[in-house]
C-alpha positions in Angstrom: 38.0 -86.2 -57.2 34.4 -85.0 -57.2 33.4 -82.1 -59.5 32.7 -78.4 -57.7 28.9 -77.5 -58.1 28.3 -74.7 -60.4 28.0 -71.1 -57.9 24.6 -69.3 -59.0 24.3 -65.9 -59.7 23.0 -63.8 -57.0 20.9 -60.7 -57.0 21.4 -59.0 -53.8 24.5 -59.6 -51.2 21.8 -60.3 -49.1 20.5 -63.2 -51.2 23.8 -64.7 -51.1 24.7 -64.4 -47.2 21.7 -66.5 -47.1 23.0 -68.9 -49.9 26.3 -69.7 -48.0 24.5 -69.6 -44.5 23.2 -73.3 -45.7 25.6 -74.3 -48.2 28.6 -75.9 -47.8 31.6 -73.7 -49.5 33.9 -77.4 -50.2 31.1 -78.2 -52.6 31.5 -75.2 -55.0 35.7 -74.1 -54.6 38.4 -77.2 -54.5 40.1 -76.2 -51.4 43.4 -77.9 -52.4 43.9 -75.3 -54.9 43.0 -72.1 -52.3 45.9 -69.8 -52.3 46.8 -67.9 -49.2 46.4 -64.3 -49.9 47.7 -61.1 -47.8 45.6 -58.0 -48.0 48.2 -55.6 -46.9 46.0 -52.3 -47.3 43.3 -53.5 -44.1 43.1 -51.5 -41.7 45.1 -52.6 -38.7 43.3 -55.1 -35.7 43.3 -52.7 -32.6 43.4 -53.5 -29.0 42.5 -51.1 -26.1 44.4 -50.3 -23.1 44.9 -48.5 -20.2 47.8 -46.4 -19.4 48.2 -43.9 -17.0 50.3 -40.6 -17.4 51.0 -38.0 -15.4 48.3 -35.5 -15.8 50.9 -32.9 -16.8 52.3 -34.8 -19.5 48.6 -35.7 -20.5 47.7 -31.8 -21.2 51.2 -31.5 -22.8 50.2 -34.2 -25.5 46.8 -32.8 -25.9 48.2 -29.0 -26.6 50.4 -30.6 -29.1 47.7 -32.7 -30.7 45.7 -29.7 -30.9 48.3 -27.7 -32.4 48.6 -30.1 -34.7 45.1 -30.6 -35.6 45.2 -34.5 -34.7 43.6 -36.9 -31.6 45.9 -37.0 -28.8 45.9 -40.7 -29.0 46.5 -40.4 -32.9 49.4 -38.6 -31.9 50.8 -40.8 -29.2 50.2 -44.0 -31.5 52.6 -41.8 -33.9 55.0 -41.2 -31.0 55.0 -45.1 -30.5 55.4 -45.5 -33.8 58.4 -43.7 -34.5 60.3 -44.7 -31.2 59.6 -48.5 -31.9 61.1 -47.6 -36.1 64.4 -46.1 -34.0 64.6 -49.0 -31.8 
């Protein structure tokens, strides 16, 4: 098995984008020993969409968003939310 190269200090994170833009990451880390890692705190991958509403029940969600101080679409991702938990 061949020995990992030593990883330099770097002074800038700029200094070492450019490091690992022409360095090969298999020559400093042993891969075999990578562990796969889950970083639950991200913020979530989003995905727009259309949907149409009724223009009724669109001003109906936007008086109760405003009413309670959040975007309407904050409020019907928490609408989603909760009828997806009661499912």
């Amino acid at each position: 098995m061949k020995e990992s190269k030593q990883l330099p200090d770097f002074e800038s994170e700029a200094e070492e984008s450019d490091f690992w833009d022409n360095h090969d990451i298999t020559e400093y880390f042993d891969m075999k020993k990578a562990k796969k890692v889950h970083f639950s705190n991200l913020k979530k991958s989003t995905k727009s969409i259309s949907l149409r509403l009724p223009v009724d029940m669109l001003e109906a969600l936007k008086v109760k968003a405003n009413a309670m101080d959040v975007p309407y679409q904050s409020l019907i991702k928490m609408f989603l939310a909760d009828a997806l938990k009661s499912a």
